[in-house]
N, CA, C and O atoms as CSV, one atom per row, in Angstrom:
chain,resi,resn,atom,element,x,y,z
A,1,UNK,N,N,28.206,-7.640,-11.386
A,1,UNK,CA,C,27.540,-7.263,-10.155
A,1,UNK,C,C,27.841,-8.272,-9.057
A,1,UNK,O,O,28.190,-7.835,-7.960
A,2,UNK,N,N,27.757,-9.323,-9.214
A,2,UNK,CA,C,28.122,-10.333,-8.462
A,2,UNK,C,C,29.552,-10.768,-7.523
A,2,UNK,O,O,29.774,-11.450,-6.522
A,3,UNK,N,N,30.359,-9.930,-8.499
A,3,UNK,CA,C,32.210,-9.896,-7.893
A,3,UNK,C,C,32.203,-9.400,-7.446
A,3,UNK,O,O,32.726,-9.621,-6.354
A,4,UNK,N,N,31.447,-7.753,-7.787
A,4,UNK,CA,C,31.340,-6.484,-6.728
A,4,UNK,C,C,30.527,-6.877,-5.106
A,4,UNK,O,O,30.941,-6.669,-3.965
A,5,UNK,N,N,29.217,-7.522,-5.591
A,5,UNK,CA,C,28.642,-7.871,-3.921
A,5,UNK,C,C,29.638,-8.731,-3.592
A,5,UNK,O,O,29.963,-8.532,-2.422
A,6,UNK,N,N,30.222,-9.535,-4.064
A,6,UNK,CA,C,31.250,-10.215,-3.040
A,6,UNK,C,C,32.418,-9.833,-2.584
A,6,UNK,O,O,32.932,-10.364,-1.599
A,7,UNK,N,N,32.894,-8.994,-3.164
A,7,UNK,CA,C,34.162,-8.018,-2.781
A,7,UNK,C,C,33.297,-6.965,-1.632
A,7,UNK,O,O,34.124,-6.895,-0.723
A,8,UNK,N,N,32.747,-6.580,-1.431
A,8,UNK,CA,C,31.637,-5.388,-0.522
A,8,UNK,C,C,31.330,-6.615,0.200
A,8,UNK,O,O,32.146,-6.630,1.122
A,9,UNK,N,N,30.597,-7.648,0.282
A,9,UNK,CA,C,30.211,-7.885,1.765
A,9,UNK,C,C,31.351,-8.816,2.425
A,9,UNK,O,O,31.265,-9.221,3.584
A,10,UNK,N,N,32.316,-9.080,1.655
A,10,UNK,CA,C,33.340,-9.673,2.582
A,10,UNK,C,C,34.046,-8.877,3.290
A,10,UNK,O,O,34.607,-9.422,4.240
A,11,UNK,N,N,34.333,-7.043,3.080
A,11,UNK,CA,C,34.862,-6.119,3.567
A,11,UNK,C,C,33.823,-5.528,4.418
A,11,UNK,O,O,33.905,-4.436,4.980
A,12,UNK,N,N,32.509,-6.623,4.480
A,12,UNK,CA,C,31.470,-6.035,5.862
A,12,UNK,C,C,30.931,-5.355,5.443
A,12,UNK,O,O,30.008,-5.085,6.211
A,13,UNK,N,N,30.853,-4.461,4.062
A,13,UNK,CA,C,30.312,-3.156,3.696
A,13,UNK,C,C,29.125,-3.167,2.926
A,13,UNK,O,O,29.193,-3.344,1.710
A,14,UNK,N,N,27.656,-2.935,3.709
A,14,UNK,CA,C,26.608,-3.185,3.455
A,14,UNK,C,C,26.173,-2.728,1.955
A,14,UNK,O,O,26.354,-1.596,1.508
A,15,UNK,N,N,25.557,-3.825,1.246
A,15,UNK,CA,C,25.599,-3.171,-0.349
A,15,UNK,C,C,24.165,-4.057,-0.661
A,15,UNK,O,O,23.488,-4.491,0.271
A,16,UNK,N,N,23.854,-4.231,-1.863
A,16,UNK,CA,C,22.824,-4.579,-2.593
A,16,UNK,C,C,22.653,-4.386,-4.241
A,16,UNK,O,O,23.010,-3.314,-4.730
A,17,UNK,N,N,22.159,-5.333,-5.010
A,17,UNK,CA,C,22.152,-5.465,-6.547
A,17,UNK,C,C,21.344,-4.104,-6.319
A,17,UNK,O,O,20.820,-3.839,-5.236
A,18,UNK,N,N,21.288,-3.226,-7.484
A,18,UNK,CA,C,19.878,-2.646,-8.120
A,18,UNK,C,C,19.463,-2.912,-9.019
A,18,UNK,O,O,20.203,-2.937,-10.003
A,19,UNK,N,N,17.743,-3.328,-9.183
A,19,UNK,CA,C,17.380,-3.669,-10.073
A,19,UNK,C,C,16.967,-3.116,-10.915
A,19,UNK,O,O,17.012,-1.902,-10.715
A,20,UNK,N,N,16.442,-3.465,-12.075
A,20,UNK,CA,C,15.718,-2.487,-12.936
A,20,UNK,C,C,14.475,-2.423,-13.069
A,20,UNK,O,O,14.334,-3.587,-12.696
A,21,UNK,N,N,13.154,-2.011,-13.322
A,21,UNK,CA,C,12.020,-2.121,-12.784
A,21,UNK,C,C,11.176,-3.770,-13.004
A,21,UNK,O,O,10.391,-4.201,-12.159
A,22,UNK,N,N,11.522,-4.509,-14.262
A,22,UNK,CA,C,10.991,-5.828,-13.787
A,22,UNK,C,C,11.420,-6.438,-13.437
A,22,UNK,O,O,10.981,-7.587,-13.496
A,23,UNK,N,N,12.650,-6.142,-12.779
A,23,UNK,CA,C,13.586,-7.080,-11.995
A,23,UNK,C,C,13.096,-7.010,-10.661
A,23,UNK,O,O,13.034,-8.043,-9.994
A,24,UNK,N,N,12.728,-5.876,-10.179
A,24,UNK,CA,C,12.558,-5.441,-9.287
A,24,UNK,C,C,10.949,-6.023,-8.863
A,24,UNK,O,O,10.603,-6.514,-7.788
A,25,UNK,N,N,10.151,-5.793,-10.053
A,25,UNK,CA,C,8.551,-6.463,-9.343
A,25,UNK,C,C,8.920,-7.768,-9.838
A,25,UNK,O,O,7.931,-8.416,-9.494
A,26,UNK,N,N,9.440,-8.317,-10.230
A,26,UNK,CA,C,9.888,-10.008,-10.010
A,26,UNK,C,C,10.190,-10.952,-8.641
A,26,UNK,O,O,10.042,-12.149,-8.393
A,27,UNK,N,N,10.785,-9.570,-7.739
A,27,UNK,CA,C,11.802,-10.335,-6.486
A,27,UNK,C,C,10.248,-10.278,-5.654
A,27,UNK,O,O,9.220,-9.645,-5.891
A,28,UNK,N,N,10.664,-11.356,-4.470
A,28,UNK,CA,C,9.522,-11.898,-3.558
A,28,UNK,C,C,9.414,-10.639,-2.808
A,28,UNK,O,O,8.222,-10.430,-2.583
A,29,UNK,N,N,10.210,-9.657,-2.299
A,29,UNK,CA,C,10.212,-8.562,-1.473
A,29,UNK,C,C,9.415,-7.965,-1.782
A,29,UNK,O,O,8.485,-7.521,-1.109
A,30,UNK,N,N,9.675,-7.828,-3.052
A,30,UNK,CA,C,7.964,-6.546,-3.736
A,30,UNK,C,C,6.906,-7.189,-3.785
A,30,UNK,O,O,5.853,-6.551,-3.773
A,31,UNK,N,N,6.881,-8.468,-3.847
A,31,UNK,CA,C,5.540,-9.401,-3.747
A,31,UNK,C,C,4.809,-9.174,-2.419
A,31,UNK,O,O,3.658,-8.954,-2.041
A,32,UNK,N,N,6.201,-9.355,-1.819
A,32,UNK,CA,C,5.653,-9.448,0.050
A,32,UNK,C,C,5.029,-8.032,0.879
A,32,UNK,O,O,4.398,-7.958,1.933
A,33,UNK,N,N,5.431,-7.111,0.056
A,33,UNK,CA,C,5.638,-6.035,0.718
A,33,UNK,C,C,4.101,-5.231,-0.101
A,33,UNK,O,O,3.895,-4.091,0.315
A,34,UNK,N,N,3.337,-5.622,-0.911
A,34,UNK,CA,C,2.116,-5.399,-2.039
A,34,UNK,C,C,2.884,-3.729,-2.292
A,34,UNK,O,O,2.618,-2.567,-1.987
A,35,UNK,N,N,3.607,-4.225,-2.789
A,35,UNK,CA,C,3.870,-2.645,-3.007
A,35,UNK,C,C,3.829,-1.712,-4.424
A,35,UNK,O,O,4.687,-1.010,-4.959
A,36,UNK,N,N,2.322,-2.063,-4.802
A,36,UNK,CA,C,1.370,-1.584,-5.800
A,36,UNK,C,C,0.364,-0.933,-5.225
A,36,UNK,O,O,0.189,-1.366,-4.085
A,37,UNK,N,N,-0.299,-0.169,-5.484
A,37,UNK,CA,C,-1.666,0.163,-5.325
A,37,UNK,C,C,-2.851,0.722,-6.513
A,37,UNK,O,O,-2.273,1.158,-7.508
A,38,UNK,N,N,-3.762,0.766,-6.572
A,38,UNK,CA,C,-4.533,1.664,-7.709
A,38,UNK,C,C,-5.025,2.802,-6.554
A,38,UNK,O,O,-5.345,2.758,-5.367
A,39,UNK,N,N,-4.869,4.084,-7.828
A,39,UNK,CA,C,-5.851,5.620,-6.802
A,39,UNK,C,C,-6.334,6.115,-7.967
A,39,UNK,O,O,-6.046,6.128,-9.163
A,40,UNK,N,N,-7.339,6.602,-7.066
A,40,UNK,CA,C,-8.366,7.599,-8.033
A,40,UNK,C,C,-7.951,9.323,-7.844
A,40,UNK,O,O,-7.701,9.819,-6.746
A,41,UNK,N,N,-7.938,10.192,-9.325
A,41,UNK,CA,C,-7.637,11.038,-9.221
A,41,UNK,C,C,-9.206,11.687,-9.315
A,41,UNK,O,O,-10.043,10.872,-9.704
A,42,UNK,N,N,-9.660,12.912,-9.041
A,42,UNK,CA,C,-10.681,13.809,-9.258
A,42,UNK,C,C,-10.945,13.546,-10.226
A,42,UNK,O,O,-12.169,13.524,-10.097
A,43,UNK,N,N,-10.715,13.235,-11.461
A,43,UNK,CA,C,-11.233,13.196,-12.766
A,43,UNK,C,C,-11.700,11.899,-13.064
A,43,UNK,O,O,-11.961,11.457,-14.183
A,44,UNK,N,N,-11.776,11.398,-12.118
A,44,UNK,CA,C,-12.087,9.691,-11.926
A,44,UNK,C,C,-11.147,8.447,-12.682
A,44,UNK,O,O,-11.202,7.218,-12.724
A,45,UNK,N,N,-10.412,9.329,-13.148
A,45,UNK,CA,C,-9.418,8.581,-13.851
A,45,UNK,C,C,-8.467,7.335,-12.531
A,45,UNK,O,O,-8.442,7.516,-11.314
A,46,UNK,N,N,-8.036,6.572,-13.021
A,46,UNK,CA,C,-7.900,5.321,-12.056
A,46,UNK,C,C,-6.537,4.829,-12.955
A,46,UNK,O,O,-6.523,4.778,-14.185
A,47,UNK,N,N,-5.337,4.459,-12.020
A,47,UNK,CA,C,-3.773,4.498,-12.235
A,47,UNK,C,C,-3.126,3.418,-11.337
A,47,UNK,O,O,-3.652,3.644,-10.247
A,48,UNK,N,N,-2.373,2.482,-11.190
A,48,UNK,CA,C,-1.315,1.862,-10.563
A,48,UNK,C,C,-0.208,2.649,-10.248
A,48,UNK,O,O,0.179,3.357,-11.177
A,49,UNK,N,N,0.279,2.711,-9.423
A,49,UNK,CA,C,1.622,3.431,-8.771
A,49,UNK,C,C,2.252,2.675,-7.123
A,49,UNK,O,O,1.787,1.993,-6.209
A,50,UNK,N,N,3.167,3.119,-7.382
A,50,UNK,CA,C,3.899,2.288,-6.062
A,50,UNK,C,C,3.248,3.211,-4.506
A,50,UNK,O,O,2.661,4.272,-4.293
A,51,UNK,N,N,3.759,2.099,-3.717
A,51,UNK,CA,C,3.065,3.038,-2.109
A,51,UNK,C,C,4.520,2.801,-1.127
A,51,UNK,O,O,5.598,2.210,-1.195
A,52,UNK,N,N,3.730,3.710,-0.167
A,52,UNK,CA,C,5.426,3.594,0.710
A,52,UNK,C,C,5.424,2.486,1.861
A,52,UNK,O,O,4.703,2.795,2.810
A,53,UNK,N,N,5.906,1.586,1.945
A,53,UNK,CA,C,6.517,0.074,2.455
A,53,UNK,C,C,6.760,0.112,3.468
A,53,UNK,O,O,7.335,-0.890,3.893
A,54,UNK,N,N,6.558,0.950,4.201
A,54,UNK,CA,C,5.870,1.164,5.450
A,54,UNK,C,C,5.095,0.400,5.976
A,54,UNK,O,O,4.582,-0.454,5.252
A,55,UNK,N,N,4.741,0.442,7.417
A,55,UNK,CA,C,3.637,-0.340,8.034
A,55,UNK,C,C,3.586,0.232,9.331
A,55,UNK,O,O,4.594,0.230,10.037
A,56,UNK,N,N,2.426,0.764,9.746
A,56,UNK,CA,C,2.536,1.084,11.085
A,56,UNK,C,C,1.296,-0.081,12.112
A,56,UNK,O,O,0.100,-0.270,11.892
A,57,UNK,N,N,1.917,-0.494,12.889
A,57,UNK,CA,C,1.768,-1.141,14.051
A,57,UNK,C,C,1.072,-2.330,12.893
A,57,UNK,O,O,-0.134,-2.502,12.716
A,58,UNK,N,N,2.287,-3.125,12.134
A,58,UNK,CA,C,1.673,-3.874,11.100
A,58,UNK,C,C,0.822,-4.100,10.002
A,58,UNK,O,O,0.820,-5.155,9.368
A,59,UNK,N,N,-0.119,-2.845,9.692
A,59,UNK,CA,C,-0.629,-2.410,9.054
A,59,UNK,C,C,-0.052,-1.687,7.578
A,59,UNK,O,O,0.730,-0.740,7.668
A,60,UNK,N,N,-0.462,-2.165,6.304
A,60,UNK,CA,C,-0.038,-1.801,5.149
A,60,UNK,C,C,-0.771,-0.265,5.280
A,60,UNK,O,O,-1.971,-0.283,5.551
A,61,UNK,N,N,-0.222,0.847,5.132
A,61,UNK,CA,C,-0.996,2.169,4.494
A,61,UNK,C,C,-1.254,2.484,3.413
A,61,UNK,O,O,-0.257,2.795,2.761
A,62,UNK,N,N,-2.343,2.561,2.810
A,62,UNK,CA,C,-3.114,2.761,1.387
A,62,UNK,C,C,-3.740,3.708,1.724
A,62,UNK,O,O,-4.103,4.137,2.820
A,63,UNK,N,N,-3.934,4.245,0.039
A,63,UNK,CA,C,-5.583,5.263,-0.126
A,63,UNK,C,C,-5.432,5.168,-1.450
A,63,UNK,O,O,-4.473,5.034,-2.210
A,64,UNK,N,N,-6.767,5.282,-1.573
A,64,UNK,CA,C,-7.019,5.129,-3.054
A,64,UNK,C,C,-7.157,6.297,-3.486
A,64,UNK,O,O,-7.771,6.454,-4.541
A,65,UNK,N,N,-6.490,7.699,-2.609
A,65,UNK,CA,C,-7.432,8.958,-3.410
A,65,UNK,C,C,-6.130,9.519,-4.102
A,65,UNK,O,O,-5.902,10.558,-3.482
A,66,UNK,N,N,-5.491,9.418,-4.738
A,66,UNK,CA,C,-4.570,10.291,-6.366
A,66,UNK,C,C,-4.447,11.876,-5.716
A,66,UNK,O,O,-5.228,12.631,-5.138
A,67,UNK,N,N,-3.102,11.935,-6.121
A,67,UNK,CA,C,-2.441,13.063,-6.060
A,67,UNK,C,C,-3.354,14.171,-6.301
A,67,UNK,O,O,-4.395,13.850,-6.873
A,68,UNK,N,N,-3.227,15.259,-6.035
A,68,UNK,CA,C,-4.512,16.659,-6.801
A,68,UNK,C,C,-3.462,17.458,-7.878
A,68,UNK,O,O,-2.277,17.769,-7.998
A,69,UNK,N,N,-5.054,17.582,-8.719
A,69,UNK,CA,C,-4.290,18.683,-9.949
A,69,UNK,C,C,-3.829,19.564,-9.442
A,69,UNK,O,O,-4.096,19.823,-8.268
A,70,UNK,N,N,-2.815,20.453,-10.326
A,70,UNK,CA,C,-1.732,21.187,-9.483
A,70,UNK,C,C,-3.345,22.779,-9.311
A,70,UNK,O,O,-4.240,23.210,-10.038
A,71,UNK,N,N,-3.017,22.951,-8.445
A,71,UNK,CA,C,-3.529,24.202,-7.569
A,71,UNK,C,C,-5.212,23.595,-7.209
A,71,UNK,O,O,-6.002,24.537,-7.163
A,72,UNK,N,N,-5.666,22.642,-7.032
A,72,UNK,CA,C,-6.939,21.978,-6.935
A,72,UNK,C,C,-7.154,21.875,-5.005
A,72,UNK,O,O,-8.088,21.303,-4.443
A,73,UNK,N,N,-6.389,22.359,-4.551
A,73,UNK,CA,C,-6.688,22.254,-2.920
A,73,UNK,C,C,-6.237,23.483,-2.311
A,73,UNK,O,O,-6.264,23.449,-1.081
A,74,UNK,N,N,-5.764,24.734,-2.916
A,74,UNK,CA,C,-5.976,25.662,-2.733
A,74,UNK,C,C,-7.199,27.096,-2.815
A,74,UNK,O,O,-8.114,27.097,-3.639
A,75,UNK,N,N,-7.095,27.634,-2.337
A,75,UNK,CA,C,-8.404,28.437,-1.779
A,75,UNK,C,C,-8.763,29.789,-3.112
A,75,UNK,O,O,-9.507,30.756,-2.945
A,76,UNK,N,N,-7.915,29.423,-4.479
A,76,UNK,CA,C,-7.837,30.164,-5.576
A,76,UNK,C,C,-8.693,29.572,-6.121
A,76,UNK,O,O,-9.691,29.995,-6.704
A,77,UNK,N,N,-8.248,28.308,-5.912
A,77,UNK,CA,C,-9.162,27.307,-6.960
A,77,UNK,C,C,-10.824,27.268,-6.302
A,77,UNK,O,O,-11.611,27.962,-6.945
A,78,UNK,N,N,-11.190,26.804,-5.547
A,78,UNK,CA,C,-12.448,27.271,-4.769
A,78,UNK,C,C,-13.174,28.991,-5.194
A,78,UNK,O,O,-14.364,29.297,-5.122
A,79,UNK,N,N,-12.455,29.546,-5.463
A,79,UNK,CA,C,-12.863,30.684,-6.545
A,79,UNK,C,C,-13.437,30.718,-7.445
A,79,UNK,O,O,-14.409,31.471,-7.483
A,80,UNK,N,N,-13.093,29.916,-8.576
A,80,UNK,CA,C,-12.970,29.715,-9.672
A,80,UNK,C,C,-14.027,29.255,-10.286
A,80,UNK,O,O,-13.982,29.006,-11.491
């Protein structure tokens, strides 16, 4: 990996290692960037998952509220 980034950025050509996932929450970037969160799903069940690394007007964006069960915000389910 290392011959390759140096062959690519001496030809200017923007590149980068990829890591593998504890390589990846190892590096300071993912440290810096908190790019973990915990959310709660409806079932109160409670999970770690990544967030998007984003920031608007400096601000980290979180929520703690978990994806919905599949058809749980549609107007079938409110039926039911």
């Amino acid at each position: 990996t290392a011959q390759w980034l140096e062959v690519l950025e001496a030809a200017d050509i923007w590149c980068a290692k990829v890591h593998d996932w504890h390589e990846l929450q190892a590096t300071e970037a993912y440290q810096l960037l908190e790019f973990e969160q915990v959310v709660e799903v409806t079932s109160g069940e409670t999970y770690k998952t990544t967030r998007c690394p984003i920031r608007l007007d400096g601000k980290i964006l979180k929520s703690a509220a978990g994806a919905p069960s599949l058809g749980e915000h549609n107007c079938l389910a409110e039926l039911s």
